[in-house]
PQR file of N, CA, C, O and H, with PARSE charges and radii, in Angstrom:
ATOM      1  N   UNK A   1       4.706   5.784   5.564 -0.4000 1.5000
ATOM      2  CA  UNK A   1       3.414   5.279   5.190 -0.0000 2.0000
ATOM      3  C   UNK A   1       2.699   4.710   6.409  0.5500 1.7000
ATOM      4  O   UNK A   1       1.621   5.168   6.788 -0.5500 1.4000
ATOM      5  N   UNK A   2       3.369   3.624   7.060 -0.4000 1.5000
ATOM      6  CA  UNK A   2       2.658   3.056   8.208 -0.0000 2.0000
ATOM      7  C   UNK A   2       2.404   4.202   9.382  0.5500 1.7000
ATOM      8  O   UNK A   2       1.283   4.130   9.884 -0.5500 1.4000
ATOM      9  H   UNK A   2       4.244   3.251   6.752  0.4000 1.0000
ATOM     10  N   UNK A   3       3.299   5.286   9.917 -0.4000 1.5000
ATOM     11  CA  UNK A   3       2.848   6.438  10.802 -0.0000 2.0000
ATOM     12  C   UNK A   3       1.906   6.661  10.479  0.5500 1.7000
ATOM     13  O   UNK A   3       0.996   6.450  11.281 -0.5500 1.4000
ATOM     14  H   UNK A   3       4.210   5.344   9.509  0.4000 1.0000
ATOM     15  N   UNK A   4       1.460   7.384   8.710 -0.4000 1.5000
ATOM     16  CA  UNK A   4       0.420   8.319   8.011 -0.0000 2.0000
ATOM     17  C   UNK A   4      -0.831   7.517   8.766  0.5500 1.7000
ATOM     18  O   UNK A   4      -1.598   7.973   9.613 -0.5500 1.4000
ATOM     19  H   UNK A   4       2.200   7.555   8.059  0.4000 1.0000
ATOM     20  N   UNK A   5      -0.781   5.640   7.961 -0.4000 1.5000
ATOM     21  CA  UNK A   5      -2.049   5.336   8.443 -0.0000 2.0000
ATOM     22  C   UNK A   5      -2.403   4.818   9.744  0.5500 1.7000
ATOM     23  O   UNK A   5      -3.519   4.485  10.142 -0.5500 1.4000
ATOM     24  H   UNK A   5      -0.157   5.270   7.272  0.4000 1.0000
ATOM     25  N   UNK A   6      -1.349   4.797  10.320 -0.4000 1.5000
ATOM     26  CA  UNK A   6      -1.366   4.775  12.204 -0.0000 2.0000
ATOM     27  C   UNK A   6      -2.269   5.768  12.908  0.5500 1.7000
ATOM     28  O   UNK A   6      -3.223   5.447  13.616 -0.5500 1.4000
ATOM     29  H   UNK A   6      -0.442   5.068   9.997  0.4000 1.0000
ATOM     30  N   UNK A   7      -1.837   7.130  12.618 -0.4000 1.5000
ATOM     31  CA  UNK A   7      -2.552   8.296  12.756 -0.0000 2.0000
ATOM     32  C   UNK A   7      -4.046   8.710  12.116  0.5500 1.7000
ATOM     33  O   UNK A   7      -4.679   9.587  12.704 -0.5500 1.4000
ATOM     34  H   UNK A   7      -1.062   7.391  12.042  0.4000 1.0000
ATOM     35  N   UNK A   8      -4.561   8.145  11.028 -0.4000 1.5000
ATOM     36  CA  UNK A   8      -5.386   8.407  10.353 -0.0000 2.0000
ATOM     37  C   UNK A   8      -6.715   7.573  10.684  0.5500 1.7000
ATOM     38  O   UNK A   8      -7.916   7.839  10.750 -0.5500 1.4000
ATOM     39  H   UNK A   8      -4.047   7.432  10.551  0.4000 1.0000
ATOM     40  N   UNK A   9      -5.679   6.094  10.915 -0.4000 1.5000
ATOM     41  CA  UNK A   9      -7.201   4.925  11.456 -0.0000 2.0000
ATOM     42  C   UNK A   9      -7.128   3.969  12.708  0.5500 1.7000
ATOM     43  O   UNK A   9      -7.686   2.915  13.014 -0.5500 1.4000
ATOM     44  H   UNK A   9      -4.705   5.878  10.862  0.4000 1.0000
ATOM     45  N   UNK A  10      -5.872   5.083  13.505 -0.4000 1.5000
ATOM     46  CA  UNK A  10      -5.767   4.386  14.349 -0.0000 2.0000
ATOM     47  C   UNK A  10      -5.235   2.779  14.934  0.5500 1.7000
ATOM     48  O   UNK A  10      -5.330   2.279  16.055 -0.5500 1.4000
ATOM     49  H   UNK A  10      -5.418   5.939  13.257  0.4000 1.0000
ATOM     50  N   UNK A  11      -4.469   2.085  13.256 -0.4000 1.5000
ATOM     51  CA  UNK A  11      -4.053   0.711  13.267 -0.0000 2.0000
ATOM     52  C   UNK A  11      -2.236   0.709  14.124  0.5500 1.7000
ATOM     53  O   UNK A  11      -1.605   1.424  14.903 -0.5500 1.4000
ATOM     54  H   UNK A  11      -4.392   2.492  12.346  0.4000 1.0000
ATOM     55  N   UNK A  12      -2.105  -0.137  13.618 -0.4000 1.5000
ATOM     56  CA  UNK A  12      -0.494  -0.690  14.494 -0.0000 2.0000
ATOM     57  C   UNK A  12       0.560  -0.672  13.531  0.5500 1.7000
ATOM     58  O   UNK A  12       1.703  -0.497  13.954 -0.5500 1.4000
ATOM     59  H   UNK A  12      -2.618  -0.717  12.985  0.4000 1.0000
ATOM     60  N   UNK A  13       0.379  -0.814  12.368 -0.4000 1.5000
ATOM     61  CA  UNK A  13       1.404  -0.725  11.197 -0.0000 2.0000
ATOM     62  C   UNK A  13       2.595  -0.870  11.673  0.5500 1.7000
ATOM     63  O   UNK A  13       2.700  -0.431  12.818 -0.5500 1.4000
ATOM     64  H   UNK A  13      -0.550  -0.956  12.024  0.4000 1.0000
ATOM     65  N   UNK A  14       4.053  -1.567  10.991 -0.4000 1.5000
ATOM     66  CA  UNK A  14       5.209  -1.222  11.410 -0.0000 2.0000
ATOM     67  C   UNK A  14       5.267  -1.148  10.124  0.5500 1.7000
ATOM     68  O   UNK A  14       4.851  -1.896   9.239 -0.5500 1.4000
ATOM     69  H   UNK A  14       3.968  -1.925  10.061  0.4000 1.0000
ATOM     70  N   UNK A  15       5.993   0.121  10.106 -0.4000 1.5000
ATOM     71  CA  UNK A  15       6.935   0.548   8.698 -0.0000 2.0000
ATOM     72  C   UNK A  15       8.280   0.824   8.148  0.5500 1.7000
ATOM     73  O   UNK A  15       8.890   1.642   8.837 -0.5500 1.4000
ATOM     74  H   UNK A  15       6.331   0.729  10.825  0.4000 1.0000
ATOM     75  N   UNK A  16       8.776   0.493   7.361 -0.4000 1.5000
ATOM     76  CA  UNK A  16      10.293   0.853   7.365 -0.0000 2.0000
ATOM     77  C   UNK A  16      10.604   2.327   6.579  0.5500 1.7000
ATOM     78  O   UNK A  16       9.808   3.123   6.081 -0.5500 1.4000
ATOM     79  H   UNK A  16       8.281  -0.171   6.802  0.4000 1.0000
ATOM     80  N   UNK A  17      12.250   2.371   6.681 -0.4000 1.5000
ATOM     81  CA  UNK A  17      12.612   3.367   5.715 -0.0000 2.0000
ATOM     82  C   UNK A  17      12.571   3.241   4.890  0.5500 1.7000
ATOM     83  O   UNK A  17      12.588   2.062   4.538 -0.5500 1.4000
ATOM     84  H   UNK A  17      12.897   1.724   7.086  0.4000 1.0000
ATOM     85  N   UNK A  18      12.494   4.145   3.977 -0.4000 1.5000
ATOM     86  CA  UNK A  18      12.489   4.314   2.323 -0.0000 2.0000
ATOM     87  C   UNK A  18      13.441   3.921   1.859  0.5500 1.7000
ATOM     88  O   UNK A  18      13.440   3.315   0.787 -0.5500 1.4000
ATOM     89  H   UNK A  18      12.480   5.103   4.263  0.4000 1.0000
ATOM     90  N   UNK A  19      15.012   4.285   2.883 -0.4000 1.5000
ATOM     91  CA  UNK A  19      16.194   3.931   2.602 -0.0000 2.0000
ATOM     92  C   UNK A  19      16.102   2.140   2.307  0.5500 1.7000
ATOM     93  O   UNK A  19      16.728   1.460   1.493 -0.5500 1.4000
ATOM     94  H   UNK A  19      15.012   4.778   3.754  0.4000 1.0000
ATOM     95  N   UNK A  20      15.321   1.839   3.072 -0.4000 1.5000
ATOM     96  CA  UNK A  20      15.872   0.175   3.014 -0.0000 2.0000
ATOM     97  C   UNK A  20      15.538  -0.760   2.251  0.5500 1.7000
ATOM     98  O   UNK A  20      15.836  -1.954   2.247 -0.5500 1.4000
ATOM     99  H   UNK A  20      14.812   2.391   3.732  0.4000 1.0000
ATOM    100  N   UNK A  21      14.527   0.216   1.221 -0.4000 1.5000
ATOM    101  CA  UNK A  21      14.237  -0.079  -0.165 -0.0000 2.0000
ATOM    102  C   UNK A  21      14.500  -0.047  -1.145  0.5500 1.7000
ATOM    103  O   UNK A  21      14.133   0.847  -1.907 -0.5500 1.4000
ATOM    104  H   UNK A  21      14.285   1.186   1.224  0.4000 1.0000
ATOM    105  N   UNK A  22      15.516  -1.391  -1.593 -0.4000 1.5000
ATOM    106  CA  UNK A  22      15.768  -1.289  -3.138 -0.0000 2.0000
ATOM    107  C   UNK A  22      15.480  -1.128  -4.091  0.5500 1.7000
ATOM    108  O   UNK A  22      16.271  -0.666  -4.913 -0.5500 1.4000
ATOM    109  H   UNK A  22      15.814  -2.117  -0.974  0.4000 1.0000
ATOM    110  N   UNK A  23      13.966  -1.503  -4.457 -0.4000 1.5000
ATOM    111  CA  UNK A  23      13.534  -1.526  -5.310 -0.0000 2.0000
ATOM    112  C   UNK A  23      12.263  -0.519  -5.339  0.5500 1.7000
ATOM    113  O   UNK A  23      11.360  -0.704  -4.523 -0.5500 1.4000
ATOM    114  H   UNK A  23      13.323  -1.878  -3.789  0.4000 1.0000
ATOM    115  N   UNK A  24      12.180   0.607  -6.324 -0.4000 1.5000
ATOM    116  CA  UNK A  24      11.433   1.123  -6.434 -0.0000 2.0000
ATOM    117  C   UNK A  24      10.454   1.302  -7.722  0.5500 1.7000
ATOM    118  O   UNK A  24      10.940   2.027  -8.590 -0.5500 1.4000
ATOM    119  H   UNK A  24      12.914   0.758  -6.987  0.4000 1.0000
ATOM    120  N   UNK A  25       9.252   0.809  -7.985 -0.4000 1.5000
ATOM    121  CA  UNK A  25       9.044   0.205  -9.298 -0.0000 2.0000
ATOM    122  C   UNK A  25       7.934   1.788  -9.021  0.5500 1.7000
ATOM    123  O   UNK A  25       7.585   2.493  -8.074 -0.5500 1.4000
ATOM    124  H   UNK A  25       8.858   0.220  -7.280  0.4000 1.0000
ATOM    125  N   UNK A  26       7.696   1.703 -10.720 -0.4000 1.5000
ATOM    126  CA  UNK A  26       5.819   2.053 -11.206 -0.0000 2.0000
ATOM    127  C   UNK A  26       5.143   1.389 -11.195  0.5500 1.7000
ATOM    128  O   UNK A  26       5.480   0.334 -11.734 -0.5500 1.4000
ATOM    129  H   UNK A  26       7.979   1.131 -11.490  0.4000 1.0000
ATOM    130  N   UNK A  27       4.028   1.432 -10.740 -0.4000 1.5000
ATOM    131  CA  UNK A  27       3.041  -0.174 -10.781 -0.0000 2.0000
ATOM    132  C   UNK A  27       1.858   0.399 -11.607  0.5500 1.7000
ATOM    133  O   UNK A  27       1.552   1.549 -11.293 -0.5500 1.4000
ATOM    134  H   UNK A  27       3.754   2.289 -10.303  0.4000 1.0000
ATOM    135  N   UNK A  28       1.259  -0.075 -12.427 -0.4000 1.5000
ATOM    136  CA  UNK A  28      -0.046  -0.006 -13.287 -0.0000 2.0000
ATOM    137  C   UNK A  28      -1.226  -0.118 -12.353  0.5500 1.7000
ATOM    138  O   UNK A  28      -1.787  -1.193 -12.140 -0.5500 1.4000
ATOM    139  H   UNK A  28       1.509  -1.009 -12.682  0.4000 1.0000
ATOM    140  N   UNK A  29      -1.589   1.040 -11.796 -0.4000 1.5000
ATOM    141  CA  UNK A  29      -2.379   0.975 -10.450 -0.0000 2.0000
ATOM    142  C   UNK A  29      -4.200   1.113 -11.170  0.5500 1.7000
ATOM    143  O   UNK A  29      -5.136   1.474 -10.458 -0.5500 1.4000
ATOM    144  H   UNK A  29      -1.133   1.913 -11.969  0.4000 1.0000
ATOM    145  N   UNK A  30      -4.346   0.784 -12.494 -0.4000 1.5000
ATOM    146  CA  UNK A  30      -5.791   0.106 -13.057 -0.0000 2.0000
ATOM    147  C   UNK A  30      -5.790  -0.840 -13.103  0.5500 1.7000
ATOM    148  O   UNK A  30      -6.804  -1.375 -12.655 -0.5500 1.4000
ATOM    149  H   UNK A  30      -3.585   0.490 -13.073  0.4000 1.0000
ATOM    150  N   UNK A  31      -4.516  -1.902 -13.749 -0.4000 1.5000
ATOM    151  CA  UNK A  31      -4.589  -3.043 -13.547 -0.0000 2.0000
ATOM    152  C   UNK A  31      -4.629  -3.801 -12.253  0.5500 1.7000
ATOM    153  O   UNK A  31      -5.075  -4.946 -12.316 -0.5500 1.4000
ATOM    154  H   UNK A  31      -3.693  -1.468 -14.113  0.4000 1.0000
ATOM    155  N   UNK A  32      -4.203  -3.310 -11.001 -0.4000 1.5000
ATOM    156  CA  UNK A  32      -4.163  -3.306  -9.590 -0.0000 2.0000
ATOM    157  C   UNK A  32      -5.908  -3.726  -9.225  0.5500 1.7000
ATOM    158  O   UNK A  32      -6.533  -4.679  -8.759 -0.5500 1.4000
ATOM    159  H   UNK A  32      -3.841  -2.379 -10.950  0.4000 1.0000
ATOM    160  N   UNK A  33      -6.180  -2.377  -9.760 -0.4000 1.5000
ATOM    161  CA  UNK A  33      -8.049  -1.986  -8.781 -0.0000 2.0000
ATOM    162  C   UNK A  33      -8.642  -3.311  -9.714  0.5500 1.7000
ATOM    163  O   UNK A  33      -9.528  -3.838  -9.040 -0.5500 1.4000
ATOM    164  H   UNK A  33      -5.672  -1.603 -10.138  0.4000 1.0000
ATOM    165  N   UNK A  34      -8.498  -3.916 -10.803 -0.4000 1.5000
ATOM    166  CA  UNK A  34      -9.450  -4.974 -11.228 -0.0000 2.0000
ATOM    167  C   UNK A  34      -9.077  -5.866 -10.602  0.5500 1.7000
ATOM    168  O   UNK A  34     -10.048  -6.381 -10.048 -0.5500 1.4000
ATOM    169  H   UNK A  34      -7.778  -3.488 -11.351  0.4000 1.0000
ATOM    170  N   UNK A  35      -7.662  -6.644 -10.231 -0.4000 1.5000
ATOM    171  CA  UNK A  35      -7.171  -7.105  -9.543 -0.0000 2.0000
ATOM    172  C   UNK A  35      -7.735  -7.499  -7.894  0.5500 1.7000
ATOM    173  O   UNK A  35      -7.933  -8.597  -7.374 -0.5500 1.4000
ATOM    174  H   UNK A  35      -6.873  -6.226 -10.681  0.4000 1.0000
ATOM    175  N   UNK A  36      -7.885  -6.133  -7.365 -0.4000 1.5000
ATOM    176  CA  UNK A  36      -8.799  -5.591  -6.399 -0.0000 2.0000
ATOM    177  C   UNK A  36     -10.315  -6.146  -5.959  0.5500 1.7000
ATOM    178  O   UNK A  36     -10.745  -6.693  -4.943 -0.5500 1.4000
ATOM    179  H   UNK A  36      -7.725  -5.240  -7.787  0.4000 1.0000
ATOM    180  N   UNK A  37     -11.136  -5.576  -7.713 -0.4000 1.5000
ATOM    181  CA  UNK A  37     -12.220  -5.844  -7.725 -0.0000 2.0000
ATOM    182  C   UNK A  37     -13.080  -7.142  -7.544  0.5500 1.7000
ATOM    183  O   UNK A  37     -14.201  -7.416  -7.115 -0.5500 1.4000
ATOM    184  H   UNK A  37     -10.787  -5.132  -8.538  0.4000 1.0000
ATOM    185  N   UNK A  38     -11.789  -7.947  -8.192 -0.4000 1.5000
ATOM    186  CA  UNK A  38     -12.067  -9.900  -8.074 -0.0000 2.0000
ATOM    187  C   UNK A  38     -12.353  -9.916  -6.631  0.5500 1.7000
ATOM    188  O   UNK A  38     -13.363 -10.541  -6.308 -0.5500 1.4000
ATOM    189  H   UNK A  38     -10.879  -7.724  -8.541  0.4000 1.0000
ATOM    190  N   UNK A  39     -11.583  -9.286  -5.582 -0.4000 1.5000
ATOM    191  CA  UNK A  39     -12.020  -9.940  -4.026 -0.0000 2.0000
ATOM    192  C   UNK A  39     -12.660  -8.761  -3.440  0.5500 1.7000
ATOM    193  O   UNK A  39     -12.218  -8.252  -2.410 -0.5500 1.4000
ATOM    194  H   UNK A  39     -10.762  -8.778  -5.845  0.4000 1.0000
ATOM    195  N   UNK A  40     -13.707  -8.300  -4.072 -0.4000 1.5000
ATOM    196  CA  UNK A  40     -14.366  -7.419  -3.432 -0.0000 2.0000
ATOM    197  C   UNK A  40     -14.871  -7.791  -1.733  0.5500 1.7000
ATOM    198  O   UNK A  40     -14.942  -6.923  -0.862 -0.5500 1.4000
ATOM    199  H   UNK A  40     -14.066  -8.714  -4.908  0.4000 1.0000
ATOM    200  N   UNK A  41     -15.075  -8.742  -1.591 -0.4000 1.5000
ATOM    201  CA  UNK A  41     -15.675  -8.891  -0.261 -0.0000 2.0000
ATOM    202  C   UNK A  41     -14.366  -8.924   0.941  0.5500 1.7000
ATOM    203  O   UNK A  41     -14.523  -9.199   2.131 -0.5500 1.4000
ATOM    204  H   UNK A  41     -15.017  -9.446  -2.299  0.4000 1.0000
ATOM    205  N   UNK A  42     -13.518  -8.691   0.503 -0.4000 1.5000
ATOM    206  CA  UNK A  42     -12.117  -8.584   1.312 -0.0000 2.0000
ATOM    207  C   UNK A  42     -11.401  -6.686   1.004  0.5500 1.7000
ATOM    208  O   UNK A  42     -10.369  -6.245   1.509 -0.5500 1.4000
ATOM    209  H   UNK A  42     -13.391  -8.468  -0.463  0.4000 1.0000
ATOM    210  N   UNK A  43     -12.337  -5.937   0.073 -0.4000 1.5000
ATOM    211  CA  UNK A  43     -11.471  -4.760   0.056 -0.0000 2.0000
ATOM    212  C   UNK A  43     -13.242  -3.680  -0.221  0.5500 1.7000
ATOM    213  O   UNK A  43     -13.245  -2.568   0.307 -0.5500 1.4000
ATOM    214  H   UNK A  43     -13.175  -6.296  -0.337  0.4000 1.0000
ATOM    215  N   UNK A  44     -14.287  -4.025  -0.852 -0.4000 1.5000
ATOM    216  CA  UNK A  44     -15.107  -3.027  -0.846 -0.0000 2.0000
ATOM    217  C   UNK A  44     -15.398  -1.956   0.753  0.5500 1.7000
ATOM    218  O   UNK A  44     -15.963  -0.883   0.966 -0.5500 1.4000
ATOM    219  H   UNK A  44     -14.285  -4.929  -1.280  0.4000 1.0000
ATOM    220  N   UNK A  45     -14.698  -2.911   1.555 -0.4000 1.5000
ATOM    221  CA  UNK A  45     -15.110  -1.810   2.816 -0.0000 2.0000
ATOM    222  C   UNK A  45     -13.882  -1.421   3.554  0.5500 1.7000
ATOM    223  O   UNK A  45     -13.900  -1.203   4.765 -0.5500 1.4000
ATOM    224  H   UNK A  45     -14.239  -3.782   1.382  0.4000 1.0000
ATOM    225  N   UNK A  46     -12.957  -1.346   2.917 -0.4000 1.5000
ATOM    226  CA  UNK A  46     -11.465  -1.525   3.637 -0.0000 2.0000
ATOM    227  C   UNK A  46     -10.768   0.058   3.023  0.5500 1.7000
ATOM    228  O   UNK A  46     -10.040   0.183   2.038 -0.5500 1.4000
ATOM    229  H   UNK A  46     -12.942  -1.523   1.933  0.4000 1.0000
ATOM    230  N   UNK A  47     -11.302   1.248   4.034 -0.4000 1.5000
ATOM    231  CA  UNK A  47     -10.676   2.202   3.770 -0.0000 2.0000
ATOM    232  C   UNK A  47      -8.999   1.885   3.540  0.5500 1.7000
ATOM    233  O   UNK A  47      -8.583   1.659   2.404 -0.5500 1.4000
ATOM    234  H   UNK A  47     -11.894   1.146   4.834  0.4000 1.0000
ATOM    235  N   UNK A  48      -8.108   1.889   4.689 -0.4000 1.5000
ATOM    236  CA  UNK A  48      -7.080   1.365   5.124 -0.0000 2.0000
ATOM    237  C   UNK A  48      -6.518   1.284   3.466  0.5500 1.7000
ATOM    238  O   UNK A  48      -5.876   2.184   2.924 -0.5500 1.4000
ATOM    239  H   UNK A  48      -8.446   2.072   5.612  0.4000 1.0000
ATOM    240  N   UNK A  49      -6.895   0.084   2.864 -0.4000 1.5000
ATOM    241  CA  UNK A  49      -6.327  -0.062   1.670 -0.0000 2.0000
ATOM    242  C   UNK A  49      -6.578   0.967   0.056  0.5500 1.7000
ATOM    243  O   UNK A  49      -5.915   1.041  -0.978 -0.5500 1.4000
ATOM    244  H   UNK A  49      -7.417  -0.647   3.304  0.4000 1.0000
ATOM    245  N   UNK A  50      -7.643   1.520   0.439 -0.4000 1.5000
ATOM    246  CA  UNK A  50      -7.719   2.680  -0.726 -0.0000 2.0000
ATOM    247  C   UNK A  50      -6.533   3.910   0.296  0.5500 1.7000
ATOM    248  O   UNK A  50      -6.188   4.927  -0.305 -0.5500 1.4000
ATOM    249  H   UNK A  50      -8.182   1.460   1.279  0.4000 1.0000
ATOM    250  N   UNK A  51      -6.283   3.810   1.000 -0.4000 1.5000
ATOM    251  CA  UNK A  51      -5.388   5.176   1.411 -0.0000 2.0000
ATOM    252  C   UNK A  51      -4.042   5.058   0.860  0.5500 1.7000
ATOM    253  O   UNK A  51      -3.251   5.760   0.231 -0.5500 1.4000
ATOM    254  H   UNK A  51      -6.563   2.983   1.488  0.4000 1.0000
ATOM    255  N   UNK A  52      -4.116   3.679   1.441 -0.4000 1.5000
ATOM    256  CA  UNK A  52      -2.305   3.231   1.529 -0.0000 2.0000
ATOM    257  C   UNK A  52      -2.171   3.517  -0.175  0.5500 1.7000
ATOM    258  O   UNK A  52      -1.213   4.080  -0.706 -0.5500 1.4000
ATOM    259  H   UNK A  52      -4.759   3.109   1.952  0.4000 1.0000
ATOM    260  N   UNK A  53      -3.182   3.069  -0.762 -0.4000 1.5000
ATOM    261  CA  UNK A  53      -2.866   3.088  -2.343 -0.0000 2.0000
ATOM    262  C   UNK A  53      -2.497   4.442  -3.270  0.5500 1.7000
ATOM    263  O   UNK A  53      -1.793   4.659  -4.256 -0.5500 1.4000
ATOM    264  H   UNK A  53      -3.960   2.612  -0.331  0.4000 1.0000
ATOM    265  N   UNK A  54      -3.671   5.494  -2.091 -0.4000 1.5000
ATOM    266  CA  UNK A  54      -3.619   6.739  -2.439 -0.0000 2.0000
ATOM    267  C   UNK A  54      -2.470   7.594  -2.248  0.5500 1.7000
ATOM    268  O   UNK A  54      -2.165   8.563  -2.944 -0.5500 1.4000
ATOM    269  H   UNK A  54      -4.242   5.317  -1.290  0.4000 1.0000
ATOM    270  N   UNK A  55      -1.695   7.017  -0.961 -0.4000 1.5000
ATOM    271  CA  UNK A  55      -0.654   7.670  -0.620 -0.0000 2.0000
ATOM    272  C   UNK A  55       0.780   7.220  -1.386  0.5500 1.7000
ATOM    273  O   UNK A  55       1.785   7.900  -1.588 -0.5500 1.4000
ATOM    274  H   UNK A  55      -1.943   6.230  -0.396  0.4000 1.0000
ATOM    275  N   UNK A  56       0.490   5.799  -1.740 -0.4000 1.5000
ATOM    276  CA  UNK A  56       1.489   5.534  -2.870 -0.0000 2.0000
ATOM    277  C   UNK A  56       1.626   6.178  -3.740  0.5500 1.7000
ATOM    278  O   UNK A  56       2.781   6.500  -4.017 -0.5500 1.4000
ATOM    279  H   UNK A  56      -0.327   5.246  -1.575  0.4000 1.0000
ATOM    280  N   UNK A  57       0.752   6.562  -4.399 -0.4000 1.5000
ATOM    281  CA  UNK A  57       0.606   6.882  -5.700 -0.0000 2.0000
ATOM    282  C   UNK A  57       0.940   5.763  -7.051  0.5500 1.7000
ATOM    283  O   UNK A  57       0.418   4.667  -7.252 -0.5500 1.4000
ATOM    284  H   UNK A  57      -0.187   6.300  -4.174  0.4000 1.0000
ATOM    285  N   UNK A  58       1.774   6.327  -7.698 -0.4000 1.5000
ATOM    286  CA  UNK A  58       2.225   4.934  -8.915 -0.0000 2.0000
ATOM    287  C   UNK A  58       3.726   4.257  -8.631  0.5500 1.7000
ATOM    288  O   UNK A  58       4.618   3.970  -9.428 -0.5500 1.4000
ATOM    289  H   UNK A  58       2.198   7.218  -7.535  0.4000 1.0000
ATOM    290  N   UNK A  59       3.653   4.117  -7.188 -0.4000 1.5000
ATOM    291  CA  UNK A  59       5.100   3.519  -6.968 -0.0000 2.0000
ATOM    292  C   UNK A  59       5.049   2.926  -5.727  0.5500 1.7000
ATOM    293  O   UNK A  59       4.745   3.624  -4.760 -0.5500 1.4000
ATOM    294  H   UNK A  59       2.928   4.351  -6.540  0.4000 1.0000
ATOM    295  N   UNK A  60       5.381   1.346  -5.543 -0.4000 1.5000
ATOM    296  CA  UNK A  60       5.611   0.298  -4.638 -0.0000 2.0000
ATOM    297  C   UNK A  60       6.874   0.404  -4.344  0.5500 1.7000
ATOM    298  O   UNK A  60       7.675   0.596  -5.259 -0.5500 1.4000
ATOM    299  H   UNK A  60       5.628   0.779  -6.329  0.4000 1.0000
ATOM    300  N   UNK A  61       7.233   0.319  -3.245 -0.4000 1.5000
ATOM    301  CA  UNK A  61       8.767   0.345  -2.247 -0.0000 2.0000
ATOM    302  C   UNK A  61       8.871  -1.221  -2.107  0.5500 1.7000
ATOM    303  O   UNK A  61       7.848  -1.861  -1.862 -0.5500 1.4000
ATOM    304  H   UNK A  61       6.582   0.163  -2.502  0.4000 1.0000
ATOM    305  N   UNK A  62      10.238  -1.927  -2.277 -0.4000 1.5000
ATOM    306  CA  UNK A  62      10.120  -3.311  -2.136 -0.0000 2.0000
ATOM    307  C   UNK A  62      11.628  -3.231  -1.136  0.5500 1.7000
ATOM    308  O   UNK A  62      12.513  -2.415  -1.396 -0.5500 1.4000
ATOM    309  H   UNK A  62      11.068  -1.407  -2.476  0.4000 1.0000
ATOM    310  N   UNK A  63      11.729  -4.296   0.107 -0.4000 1.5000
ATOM    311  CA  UNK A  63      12.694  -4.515   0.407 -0.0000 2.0000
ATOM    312  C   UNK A  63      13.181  -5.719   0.210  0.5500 1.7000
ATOM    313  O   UNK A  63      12.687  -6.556   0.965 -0.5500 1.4000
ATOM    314  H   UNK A  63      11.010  -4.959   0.318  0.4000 1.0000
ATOM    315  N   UNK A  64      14.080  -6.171  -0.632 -0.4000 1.5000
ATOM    316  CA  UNK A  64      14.469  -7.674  -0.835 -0.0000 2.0000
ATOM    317  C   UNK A  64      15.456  -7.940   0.479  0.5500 1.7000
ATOM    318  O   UNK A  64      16.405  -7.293   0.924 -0.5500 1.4000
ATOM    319  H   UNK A  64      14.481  -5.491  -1.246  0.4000 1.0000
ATOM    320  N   UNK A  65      14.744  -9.317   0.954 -0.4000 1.5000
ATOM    321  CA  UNK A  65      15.106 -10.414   1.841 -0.0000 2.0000
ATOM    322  C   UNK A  65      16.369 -11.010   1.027  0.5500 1.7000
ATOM    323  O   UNK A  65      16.540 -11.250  -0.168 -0.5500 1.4000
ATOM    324  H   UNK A  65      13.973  -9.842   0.593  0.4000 1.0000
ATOM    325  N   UNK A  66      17.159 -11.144   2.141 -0.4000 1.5000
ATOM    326  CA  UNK A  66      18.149 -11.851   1.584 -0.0000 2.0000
ATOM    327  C   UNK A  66      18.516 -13.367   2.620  0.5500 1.7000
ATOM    328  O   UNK A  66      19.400 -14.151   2.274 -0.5500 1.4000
ATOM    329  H   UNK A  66      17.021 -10.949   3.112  0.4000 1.0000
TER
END
């Protein structure tokens, strides 16, 4: 994910493996965008974050800290 949008917008991202993610959920990605919509002035102009979302699709990678 972080390469994809490294390459795409030019940011610094560090990303991990997929491997090092335990937890792999579905996330309700409508309830997300209203979520979203409350801080519009922090995401209406923020390609970056409609990609990352796009490239997710309906699933968040979590690595639990131990």
């Amino acid at each position: 994910m972080a390469e994809r949008l490294n390459t795409e917008f030019g940011t610094s991202f560090l990303g991990r493996d997929p491997a090092e993610c335990r937890v792999v959920e579905p996330v309700p990605r409508e309830r997300q965008g209203c979520a979203i919509a409350c801080h519009a002035s922090q995401s209406s102009d923020n390609p970056v974050l409609w990609r990352r979302l796009e490239l997710l699709g309906d699933r968040e990678y979590l690595r639990v800290l131990e």
